[in-house]
C-alpha positions as CSV (number, residue, x, y, z in Angstrom):
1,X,109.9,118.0,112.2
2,X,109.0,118.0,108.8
3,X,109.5,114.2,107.8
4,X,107.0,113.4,110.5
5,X,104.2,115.7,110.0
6,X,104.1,114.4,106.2
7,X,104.4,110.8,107.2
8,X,101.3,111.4,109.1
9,X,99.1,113.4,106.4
10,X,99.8,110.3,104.3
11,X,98.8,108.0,107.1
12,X,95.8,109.8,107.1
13,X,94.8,109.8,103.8
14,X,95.2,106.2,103.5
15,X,92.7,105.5,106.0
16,X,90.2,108.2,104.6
17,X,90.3,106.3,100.7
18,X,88.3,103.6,102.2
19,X,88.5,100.0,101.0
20,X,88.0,99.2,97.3
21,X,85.2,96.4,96.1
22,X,84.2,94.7,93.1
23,X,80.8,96.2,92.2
24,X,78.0,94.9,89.8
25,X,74.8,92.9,89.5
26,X,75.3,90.3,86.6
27,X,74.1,86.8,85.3
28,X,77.5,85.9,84.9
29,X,80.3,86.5,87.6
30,X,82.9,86.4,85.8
31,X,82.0,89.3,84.2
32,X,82.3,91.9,87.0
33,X,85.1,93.8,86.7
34,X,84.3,97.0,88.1
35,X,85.6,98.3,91.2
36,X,84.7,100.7,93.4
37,X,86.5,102.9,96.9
38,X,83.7,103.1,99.3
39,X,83.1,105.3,101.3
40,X,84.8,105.1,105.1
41,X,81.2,103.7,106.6
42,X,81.1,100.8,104.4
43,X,83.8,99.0,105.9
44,X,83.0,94.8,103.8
45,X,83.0,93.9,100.4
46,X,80.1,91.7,100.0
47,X,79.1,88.8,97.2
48,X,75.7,87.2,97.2
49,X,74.0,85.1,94.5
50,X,70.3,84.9,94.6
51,X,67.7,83.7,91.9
52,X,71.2,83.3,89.8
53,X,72.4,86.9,89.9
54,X,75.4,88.0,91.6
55,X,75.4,91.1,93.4
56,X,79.1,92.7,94.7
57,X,79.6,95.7,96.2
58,X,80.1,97.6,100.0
59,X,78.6,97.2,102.8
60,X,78.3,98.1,106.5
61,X,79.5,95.4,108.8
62,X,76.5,95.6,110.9
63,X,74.8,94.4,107.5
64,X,76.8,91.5,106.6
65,X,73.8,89.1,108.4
66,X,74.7,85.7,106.3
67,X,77.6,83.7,107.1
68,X,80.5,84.2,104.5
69,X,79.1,86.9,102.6
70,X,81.3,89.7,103.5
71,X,85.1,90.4,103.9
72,X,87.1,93.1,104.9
73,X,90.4,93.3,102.4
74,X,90.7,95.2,99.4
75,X,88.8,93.5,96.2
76,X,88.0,90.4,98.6
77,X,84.8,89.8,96.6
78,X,86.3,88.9,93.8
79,X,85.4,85.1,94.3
80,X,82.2,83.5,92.6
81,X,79.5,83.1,95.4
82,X,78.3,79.8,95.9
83,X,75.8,77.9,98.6
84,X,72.0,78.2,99.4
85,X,70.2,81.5,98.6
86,X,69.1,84.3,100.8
87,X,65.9,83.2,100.8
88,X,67.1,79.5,102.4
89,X,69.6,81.0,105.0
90,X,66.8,83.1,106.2
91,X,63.8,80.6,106.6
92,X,66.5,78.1,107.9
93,X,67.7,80.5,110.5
94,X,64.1,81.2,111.7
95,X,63.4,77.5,111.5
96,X,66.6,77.2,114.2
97,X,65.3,80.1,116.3
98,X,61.7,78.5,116.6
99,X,63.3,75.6,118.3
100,X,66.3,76.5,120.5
């Protein structure tokens, strides 16, 4: 019937907008107010300070290689990033590797 076949167009287009993220690169985070709908591949939001510059924006899962960089919900990277940077979680991670 009628009812169903529109319920399921709007199904569809809801899956097809993608999720929305905060984007920017900025000194100061709370100053990132842009958001963006990625596109369906880039399925995470992702937040990452390095060098004191926060970088937000979409990612592929299959890219979200640091621990608690990424998330999945609409505008999830809205929170200030905090912790080591890039740099440390990688030479640490090799560091671990070398000795297991």
């Amino acid at each position: 019937n009628m009812w169903h076949a529109l319920n399921s167009c709007v199904l569809c287009l809801c899956t097809v907008c993608g999720l929305r993220c905060y984007t920017c690169t900025v000194a100061d985070p709370k100053s990132c107010t842009d958001t963006k709908s990625c596109p369906v591949i880039f399925n995470r939001c992702f937040s990452l300070k390095v060098d004191g510059l926060v970088t937000k924006g979409c990612k592929n899962r299959f890219l979200c290689l640091i621990p608690n960089s990424c998330c999945e919900t609409d505008l999830c990277n809205s929170a200030i990033p905090t912790g080591p940077s890039v740099v440390l979680l990688l030479v640490s991670s090799a560091i671990i590797t070398l000795f297991l």
